[in-house]
SEVO-502043 format. One record per atom (N, C-alpha, C): x, y, z; residue in one letter; chain. Coordinates in steps of 0.1 Angstrom, whole numbers, plus 2048, in hexadecimal, padded with zeros to 3 digits. Layout:
# SEVO-502043
u, v, w, res, chain
X, Y, Z, a, A
...
END
This chain:
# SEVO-502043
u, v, w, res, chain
B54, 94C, B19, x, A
B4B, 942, B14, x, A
B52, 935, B10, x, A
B4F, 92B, B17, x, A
B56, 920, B15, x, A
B54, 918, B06, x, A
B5E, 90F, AFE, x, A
B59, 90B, AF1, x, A
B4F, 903, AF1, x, A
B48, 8FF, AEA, x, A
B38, 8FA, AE7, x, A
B44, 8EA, ADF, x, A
B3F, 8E0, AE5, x, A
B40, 8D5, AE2, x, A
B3D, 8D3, AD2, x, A
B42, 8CF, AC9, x, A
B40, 8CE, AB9, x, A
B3A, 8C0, AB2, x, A
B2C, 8C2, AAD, x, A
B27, 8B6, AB0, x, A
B1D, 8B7, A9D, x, A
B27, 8A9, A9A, x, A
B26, 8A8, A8B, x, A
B18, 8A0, A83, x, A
B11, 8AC, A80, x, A
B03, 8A6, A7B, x, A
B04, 8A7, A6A, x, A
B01, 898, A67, x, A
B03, 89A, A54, x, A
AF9, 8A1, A51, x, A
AF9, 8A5, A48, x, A
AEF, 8A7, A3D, x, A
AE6, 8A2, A3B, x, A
ADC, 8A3, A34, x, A
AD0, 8A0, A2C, x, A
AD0, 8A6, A20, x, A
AD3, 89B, A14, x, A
AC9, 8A5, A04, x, A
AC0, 8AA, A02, x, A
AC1, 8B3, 9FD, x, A
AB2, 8BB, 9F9, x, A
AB0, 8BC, 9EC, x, A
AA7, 8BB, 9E6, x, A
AA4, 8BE, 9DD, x, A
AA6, 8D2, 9D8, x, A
AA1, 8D7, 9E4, x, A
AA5, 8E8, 9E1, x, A
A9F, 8ED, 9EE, x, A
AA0, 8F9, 9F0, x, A
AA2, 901, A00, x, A
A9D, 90D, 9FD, x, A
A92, 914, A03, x, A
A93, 91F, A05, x, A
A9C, 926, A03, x, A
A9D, 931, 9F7, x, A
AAB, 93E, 9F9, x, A
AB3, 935, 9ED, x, A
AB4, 92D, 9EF, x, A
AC0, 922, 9E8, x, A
ABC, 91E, 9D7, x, A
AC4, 923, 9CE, x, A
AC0, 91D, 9C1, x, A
AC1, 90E, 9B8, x, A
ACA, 90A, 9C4, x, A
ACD, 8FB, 9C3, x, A
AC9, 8F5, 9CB, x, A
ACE, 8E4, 9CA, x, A
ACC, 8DA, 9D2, x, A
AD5, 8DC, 9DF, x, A
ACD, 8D8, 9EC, x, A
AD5, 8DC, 9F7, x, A
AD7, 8D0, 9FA, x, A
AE1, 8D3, A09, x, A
AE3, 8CD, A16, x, A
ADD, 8D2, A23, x, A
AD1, 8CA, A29, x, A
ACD, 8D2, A34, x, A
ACD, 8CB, A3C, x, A
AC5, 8D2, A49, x, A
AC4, 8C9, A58, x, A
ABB, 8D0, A5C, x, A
AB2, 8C9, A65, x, A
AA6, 8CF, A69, x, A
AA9, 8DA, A75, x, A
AA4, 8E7, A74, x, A
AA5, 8F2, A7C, x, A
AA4, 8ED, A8B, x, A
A9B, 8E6, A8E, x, A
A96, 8E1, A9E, x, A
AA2, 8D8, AA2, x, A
AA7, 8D3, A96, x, A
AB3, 8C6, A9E, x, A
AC1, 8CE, A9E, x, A
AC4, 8D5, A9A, x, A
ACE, 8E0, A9D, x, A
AC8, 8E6, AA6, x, A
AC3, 8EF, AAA, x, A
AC0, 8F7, AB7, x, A
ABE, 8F0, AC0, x, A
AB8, 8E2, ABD, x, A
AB7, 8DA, ACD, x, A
AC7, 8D6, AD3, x, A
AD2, 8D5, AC7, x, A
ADF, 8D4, ACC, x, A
AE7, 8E1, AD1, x, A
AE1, 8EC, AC8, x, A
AE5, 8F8, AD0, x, A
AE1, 8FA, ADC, x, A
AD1, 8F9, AE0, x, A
ACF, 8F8, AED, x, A
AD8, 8EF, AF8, x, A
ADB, 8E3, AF6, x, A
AE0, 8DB, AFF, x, A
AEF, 8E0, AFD, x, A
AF5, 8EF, AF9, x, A
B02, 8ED, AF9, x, A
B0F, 8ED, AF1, x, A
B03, 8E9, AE4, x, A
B11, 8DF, ADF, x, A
B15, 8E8, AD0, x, A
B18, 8E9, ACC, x, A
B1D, 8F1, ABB, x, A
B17, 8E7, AB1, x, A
B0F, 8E8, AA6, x, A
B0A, 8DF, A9D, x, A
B0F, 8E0, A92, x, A
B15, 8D6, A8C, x, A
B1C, 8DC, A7D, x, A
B17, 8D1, A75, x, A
B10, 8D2, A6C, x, A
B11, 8CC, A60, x, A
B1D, 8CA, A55, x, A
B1C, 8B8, A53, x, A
B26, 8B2, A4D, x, A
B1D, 8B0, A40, x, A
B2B, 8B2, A37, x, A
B25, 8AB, A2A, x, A
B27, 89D, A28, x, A
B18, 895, A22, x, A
B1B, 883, A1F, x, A
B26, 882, A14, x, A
B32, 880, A17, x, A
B39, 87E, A07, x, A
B3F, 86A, A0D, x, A
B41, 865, A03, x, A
B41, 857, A02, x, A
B53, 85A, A07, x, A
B56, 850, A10, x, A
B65, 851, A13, x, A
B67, 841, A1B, x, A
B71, 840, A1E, x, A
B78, 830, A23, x, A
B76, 835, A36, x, A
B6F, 829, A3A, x, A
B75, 82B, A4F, x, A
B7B, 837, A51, x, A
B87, 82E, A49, x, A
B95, 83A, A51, x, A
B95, 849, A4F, x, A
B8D, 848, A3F, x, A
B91, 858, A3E, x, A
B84, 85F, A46, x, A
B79, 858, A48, x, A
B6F, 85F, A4E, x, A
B74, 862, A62, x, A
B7A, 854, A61, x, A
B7E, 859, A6A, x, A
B87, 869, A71, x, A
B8E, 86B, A6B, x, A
B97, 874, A6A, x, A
B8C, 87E, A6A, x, A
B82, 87F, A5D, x, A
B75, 88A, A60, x, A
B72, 88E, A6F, x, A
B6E, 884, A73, x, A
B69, 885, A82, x, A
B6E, 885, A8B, x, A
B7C, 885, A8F, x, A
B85, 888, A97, x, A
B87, 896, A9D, x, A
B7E, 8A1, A94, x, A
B7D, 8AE, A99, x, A
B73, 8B0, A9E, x, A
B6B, 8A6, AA2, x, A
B59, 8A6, AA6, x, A
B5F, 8A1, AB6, x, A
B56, 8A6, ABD, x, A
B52, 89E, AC9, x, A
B47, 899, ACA, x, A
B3C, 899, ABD, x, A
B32, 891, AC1, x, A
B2B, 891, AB4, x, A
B22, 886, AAF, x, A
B19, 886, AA4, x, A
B0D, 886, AA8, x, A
B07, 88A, A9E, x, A
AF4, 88B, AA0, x, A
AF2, 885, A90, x, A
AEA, 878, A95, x, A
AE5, 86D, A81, x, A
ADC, 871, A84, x, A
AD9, 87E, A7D, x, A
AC6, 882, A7B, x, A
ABE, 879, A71, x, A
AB1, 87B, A70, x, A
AA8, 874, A69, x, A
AAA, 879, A59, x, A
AA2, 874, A52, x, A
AA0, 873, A46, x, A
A9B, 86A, A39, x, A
A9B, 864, A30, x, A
A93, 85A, A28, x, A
A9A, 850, A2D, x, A
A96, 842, A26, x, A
A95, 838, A26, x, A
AA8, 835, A24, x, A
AAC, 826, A2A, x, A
AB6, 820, A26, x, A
AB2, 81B, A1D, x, A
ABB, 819, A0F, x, A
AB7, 80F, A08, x, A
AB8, 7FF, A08, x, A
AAC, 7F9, A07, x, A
AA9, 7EA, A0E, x, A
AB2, 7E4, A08, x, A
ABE, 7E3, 9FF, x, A
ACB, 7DE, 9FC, x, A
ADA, 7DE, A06, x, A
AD5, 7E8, A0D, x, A
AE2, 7E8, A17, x, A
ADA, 7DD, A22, x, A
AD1, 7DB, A26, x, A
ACE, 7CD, A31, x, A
ACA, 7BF, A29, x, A
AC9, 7C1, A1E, x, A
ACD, 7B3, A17, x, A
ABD, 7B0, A13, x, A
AB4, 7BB, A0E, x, A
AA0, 7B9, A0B, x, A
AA9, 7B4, 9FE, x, A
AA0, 7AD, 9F8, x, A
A9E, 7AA, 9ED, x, A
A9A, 7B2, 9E5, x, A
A90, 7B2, 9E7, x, A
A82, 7BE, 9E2, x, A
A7E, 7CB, 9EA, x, A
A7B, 7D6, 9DE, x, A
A7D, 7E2, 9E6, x, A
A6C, 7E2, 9E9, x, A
A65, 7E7, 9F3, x, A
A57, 7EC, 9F5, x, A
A54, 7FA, 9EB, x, A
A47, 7FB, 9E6, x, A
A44, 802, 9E2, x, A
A46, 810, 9EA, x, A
A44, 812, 9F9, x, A
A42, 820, A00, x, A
A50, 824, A05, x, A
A5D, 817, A00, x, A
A67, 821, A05, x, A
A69, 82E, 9FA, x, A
A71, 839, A02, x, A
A72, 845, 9FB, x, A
A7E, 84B, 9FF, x, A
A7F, 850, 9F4, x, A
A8D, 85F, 9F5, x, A
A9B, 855, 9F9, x, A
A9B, 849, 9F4, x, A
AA7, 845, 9F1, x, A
AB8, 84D, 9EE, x, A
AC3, 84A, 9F5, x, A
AD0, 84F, 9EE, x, A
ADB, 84A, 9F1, x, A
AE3, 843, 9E6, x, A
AEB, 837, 9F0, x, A
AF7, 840, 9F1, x, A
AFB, 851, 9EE, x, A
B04, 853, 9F3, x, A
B03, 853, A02, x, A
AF9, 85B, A06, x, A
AF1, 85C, A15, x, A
AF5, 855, A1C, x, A
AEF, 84A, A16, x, A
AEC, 838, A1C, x, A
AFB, 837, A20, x, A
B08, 835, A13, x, A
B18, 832, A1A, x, A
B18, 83B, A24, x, A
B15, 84A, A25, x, A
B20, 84F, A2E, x, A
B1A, 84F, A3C, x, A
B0A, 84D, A38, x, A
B08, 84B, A4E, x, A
B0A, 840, A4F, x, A
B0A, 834, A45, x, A
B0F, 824, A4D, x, A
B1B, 824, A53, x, A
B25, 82C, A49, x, A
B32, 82C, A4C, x, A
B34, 835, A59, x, A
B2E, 841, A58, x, A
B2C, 84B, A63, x, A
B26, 843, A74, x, A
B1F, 83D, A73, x, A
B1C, 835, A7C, x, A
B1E, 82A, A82, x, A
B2C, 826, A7B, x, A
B35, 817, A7F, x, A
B40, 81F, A86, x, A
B45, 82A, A7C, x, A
B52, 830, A81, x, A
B4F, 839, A90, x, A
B3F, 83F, A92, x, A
B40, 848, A9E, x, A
B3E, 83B, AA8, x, A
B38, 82D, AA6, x, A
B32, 823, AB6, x, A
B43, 81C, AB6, x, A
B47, 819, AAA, x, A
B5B, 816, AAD, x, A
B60, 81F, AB3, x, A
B5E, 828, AB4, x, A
B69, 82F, AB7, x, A
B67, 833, AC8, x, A
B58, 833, ACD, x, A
B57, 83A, ADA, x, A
B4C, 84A, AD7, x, A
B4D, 852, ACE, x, A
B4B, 860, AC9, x, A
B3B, 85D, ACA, x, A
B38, 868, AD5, x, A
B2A, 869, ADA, x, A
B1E, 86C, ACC, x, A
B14, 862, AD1, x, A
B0B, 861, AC2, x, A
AFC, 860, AC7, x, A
AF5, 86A, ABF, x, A
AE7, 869, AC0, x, A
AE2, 865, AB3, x, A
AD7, 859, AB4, x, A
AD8, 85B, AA6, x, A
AC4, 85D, AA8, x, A
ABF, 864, AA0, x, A
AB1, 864, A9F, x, A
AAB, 85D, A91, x, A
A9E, 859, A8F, x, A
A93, 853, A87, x, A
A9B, 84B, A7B, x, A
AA0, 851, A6E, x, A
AA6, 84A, A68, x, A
AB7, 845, A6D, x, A
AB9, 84D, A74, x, A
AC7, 84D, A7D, x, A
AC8, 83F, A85, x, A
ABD, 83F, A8D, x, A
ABD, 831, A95, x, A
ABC, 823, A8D, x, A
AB3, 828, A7E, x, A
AB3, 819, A73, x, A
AC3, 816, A6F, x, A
AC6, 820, A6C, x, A
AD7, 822, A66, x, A
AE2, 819, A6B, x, A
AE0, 81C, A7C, x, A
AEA, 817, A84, x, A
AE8, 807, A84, x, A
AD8, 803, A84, x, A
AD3, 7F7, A86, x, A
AD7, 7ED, A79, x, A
AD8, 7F4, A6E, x, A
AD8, 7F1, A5D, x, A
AED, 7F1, A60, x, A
AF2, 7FA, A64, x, A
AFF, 7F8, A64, x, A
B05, 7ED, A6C, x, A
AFE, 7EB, A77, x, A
B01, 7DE, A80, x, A
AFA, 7CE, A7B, x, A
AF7, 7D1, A6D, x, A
AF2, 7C2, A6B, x, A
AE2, 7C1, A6C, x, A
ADF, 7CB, A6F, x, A
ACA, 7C7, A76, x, A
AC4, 7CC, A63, x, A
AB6, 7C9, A64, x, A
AB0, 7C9, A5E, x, A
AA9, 7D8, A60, x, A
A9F, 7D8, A56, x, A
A95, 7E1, A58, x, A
A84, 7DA, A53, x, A
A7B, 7DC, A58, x, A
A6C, 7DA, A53, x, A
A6C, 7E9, A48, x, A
A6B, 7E6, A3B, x, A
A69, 7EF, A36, x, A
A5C, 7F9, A30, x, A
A55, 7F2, A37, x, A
A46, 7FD, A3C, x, A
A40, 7F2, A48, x, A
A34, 7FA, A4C, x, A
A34, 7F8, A59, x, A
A20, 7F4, A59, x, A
A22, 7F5, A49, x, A
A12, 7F1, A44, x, A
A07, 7FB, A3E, x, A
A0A, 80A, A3E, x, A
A03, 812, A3A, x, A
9FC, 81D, A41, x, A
9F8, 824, A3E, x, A
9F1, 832, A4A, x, A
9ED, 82D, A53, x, A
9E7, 820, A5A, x, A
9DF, 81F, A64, x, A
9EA, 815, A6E, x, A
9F9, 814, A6D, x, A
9FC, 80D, A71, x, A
A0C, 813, A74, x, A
A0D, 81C, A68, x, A
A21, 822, A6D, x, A
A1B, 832, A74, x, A
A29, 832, A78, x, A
A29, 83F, A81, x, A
A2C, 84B, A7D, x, A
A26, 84C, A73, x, A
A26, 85C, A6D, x, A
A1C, 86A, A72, x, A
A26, 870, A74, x, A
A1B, 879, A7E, x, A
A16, 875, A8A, x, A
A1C, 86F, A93, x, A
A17, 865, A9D, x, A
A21, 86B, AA9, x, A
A14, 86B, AB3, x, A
A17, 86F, AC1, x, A
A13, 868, AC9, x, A
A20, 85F, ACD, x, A
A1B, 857, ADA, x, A
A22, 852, AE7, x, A
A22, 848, AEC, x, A
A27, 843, AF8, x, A
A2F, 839, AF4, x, A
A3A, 83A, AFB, x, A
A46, 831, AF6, x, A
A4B, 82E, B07, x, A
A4B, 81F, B0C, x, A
A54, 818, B17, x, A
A60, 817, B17, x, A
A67, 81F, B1F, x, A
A76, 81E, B1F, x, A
A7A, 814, B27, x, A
A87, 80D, B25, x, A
A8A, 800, B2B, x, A
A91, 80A, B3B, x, A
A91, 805, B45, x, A
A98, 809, B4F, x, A
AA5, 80C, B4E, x, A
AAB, 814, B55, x, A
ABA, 811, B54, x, A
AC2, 815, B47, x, A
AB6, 816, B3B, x, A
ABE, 817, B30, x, A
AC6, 826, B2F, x, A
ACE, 82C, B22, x, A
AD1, 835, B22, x, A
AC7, 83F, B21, x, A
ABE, 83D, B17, x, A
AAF, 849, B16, x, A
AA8, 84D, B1F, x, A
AA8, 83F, B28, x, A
A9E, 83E, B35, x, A
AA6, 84A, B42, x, A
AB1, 848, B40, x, A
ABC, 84E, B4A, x, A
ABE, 85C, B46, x, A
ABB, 860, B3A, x, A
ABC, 871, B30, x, A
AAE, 875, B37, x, A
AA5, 86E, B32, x, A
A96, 872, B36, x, A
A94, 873, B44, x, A
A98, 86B, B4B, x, A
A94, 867, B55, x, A
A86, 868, B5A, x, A
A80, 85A, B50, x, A
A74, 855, B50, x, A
A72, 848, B4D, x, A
A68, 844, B4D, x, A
A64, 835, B4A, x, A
A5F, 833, B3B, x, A
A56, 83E, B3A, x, A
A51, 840, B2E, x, A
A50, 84C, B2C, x, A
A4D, 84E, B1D, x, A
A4E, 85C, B18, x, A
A45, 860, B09, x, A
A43, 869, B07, x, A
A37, 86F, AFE, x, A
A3E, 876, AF2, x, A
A3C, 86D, AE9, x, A
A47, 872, ADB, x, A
A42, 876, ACE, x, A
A49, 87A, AC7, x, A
A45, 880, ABB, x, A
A49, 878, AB0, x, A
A47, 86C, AA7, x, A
A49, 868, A9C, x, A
A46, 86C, A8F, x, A
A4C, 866, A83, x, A
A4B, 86A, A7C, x, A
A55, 85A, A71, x, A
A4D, 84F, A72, x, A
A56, 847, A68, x, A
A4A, 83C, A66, x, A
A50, 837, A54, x, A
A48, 82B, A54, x, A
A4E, 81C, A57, x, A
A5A, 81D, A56, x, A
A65, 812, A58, x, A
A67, 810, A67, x, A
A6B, 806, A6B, x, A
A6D, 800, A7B, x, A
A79, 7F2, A7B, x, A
A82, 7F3, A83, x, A
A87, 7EA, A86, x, A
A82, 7DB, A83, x, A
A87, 7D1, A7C, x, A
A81, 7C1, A78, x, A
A8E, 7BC, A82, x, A
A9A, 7B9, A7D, x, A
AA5, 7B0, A81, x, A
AAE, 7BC, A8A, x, A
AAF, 7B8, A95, x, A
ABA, 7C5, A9E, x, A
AC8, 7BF, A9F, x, A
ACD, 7CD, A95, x, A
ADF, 7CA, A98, x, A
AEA, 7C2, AA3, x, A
AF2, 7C0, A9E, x, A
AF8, 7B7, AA5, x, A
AFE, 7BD, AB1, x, A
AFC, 7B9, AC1, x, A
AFE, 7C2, ACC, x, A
AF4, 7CD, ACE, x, A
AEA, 7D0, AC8, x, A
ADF, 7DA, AC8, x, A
AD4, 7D3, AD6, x, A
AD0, 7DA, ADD, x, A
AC4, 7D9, AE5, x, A
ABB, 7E1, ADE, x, A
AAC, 7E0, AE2, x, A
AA1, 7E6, AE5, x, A
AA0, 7EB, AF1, x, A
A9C, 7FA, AED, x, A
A9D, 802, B03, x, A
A8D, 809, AFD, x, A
A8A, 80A, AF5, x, A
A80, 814, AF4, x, A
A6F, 808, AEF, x, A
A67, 808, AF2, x, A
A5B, 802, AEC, x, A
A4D, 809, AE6, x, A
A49, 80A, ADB, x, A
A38, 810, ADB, x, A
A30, 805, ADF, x, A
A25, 80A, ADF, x, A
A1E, 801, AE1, x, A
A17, 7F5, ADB, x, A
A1D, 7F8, ACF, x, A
A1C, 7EC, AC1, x, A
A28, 7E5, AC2, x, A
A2F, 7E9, ACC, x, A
A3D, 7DC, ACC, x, A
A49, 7E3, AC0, x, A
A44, 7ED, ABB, x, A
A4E, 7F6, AAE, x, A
A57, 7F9, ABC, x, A
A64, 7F5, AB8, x, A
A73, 7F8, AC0, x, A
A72, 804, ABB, x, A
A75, 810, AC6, x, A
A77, 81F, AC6, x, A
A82, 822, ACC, x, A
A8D, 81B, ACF, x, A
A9D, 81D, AD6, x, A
AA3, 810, AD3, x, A
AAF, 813, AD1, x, A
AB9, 80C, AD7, x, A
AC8, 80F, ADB, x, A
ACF, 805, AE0, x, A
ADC, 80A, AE4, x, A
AE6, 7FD, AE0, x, A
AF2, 805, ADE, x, A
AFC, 7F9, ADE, x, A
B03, 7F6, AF0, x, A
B03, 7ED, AF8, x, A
B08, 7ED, B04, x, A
B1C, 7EC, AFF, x, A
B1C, 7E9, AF3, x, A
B2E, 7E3, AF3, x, A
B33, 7F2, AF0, x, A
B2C, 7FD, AE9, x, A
B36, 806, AE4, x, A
B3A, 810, AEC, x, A
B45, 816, AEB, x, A
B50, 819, AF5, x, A
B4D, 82A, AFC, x, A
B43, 832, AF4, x, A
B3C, 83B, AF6, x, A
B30, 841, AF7, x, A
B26, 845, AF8, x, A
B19, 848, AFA, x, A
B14, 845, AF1, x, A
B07, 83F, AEF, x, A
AFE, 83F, AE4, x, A
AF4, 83B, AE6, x, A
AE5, 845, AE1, x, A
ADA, 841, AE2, x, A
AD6, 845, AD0, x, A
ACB, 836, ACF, x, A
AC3, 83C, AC3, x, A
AB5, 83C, AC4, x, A
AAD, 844, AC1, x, A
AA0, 841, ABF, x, A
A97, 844, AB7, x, A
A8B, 83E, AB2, x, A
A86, 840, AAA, x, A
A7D, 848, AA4, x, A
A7B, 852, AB4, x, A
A73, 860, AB2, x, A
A78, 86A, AAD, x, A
A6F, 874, AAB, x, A
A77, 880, AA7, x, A
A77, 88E, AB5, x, A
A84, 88B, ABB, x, A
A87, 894, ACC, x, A
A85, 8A0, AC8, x, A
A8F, 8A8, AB9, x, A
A8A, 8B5, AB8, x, A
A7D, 8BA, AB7, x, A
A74, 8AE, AB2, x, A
A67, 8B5, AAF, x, A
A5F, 8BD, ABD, x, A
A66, 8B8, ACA, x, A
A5F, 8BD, ADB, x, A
A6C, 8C1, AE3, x, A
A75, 8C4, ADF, x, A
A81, 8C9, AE6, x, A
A7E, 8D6, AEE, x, A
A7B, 8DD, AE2, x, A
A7E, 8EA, AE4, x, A
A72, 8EE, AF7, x, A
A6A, 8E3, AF8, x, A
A5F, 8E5, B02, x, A
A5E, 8DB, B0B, x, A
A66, 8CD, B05, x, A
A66, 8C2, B0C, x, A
A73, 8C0, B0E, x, A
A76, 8C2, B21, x, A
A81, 8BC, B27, x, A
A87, 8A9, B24, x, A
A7E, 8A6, B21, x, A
A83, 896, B24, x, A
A84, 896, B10, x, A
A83, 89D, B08, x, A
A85, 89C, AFA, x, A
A91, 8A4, AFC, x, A
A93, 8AB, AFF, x, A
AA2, 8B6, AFE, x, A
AAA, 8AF, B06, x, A
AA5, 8A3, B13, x, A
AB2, 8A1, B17, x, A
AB9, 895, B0E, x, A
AB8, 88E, B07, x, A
ABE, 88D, AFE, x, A
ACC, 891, AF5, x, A
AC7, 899, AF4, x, A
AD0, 8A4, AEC, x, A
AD9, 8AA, AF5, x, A
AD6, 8AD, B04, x, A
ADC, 8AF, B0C, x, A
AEA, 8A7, B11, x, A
AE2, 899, B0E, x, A
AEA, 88F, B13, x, A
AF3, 88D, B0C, x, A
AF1, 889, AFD, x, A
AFB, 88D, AF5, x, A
B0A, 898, AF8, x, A
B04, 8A5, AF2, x, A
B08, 8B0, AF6, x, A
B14, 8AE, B03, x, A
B12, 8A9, B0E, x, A
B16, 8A6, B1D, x, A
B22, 897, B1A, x, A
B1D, 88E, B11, x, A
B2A, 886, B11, x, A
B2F, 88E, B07, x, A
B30, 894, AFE, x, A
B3B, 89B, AF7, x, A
B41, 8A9, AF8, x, A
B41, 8AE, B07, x, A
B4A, 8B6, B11, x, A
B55, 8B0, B14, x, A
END
C-alpha cells in the first residue's frame, strides 16, 4: 500500500464535542473523508500563533493544506472600521494562524484548497476586502443551492470539467475588494464571486466559496476537487 500524501487541515474551535468534556478542536466529518476519498491522509493542525518561519517549518511535513470553512474574519484584519451587527464566532488566534497559514502555503508552492471561509482568508491575507453581510435571509447564501459559472480554462473548471456547476452554500459574507493577483474563475448568478485563483503562485491552488464536502461523497465534479488537490500533493 503506497503512502497517502499528508495533507494539513487546521482546526476549528468548538465550544464542546460530543464524548468530549471540554472545549475542542474539530473538522467537519465530510471534509476529511472527502480527502480520504481522493487519497490523501488528513491530519488536523492545531491554530497556535507563530512567526512565517516557524510556521513554515510546521508545514514542511505536509504535502498539502485544506483552509476549511468556519466563522467570520474579524473586519479589523481588512481594515472595516466598523464591525456589522451579523458577523459571528469571531477569534483572532484563528484569524493569525490561517492568514499566516495561507501566505506561507501560496509562497511557498504547497498545494492548497481553501473552501468558504478558507477562500475569504486567502483574499483578506492578500490585501482584498470582504462585504461583511450580504443583506440578510433573502439575499446571502445560507443554505443555498445553486448554479455557479465557471470561467474556462480555469483551475475548477479543468477539476470539474464543466462550465458550470450545482453547489452547496453556506455563507453570509462575499468577496468586496479581491486580493492582490487574485482572479475571479467562479460566478453566481448575483455576480457573488464563488472562486478564485492566484495565476503567480508557484503551486496549485483553488479557492471557493462553496461548501464541496457538502456533495462529494455523490458528486464527481465536488470530489474532484479534493482529488485535485490530493493529485498535486503526490
Amino acid at each position: 500500500m503506497s503512502t497517502r500524501p499528508l495533507i494539513a487541515v487546521p482546526a476549528r474551535f468548538s465550544a464542546g464535542a460530543s464524548a468530549l468534556r471540554y472545549a475542542a478542536e474539530v473538522n467537519a466529518r465530510a471534509l476529511v473523508e472527502a480527502v480520504w476519498r481522493a487519497g490523501g491522509e488528513p491530519a488536523t493542525i492545531h491554530p497556535a500563533e507563530a512567526s512565517p518561519a516557524d510556521l513554515a517549518v510546521r508545514l514542511s511535513r505536509f504535502d498539502g493544506v485544506l483552509l476549511p470553512g468556519g466563522g467570520d474574519v474579524a473586519p479589523a484584519a481588512y481594515g472595516a472600521d466598523s464591525v456589522h451587527g451579523a458577523v459571528y464566532d469571531v477569534d483572532h488566534v484563528q484569524d493569525a494562524f490561517d492568514l499566516a497559514l495561507a501566505r506561507v502555503a501560496l509562497d511557498s508552492g504547497l498545494p492548497l484548497l481553501a473552501v468558504c471561509r478558507g477562500l475569504q482568508v486567502v483574499n483578506v491575507a492578500l490585501g482584498g476586502t470582504l462585504e461583511q453581510d450580504m443583506g440578510g435571509p433573502d439575499r446571502d447564501h445560507r443554505h443555498v443551492v445553486h448554479e455557479v459559472r465557471l470561467v474556462h480554462g480555469s483551475v475548477v473548471a479543468k477539476a470539474t470539467g464543466a462550465e458550470s456547476c450545482v453547489v452547496s452554500c453556506y455563507h453570509h459574507q462575499r468577496v468586496d475588494r479581491l486580493g492582490a493577483g487574485l482572479t475571479a474563475t467562479a460566478l453566481a448568478a448575483d455576480d457573488t464571486i464563488e472562486a478564485v485563483e492566484l495565476p503567480s503562485t508557484p503551486g496549485w491552488f483553488a479557492a471557493v466559496q462553496w461548501h464541496p464536502e457538502d456533495t462529494a461523497s455523490k458528486d464527481s465534479a465536488a470530489q474532484s476537487l479534493f482529488d485535485e488537490l490530493v493529485r498535486a500533493a503526490t
